[in-house]
C-alpha angles and dihedrals in degrees: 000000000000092000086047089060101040090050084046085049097053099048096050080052105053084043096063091040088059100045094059100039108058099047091058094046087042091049088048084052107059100358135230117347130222120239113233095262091056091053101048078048089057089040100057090035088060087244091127139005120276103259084233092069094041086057097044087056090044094047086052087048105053110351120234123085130279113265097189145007145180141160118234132185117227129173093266095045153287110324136181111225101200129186111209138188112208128217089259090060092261113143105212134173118229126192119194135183100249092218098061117008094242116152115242096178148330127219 
């Protein structure tokens, strides 16, 4: 019974560790993201590129559908962190200035 605890223990522990601790190190990644509302705001402002015309680049570029997005603000500006899956079944991430569309990097 006493193993039973402690392993109990342990794993309520190592949830809450983890639920805290990758939010934080995923917001210091990217930064702060926007909620939808604010999005569809920069969007119609001309702040940042519709998302349509970011996924129509991305599908030229290597075929498949789009599985996630978001918009993010860094220091150096919006962004759209978005993750892809090409035409030959790779998943990708693709970050992309907001502004313009252009590709910053790929992982």
């Amino acid at each position: 019974m006493q193993v039973v605890m402690k392993k109990t223990a342990a794993i309520i522990a190592f949830s809450a560790l983890t639920a805290f601790a990758f939010p934080a190190h995923a917001q210091g990644q990217w930064g702060n993201s926007f909620t939808a509302d604010e999005a569809r705001d920069a969007r119609d402002k001309g702040d940042v590129m519709p998302l349509r015309e970011i996924f129509r680049r991305l599908e030229r570029r290597y075929g498949g559908y789009q599985v996630d997005a978001n918009l993010y603000n860094r220091d150096s500006g919006q962004v759209y962190v978005v993750d892809w899956m090409t035409g030959k079944g790779e998943r990708i991430r693709v970050t992309l200035n907001a502004k313009t569309g252009r590709i910053l990097s790929t992982s």
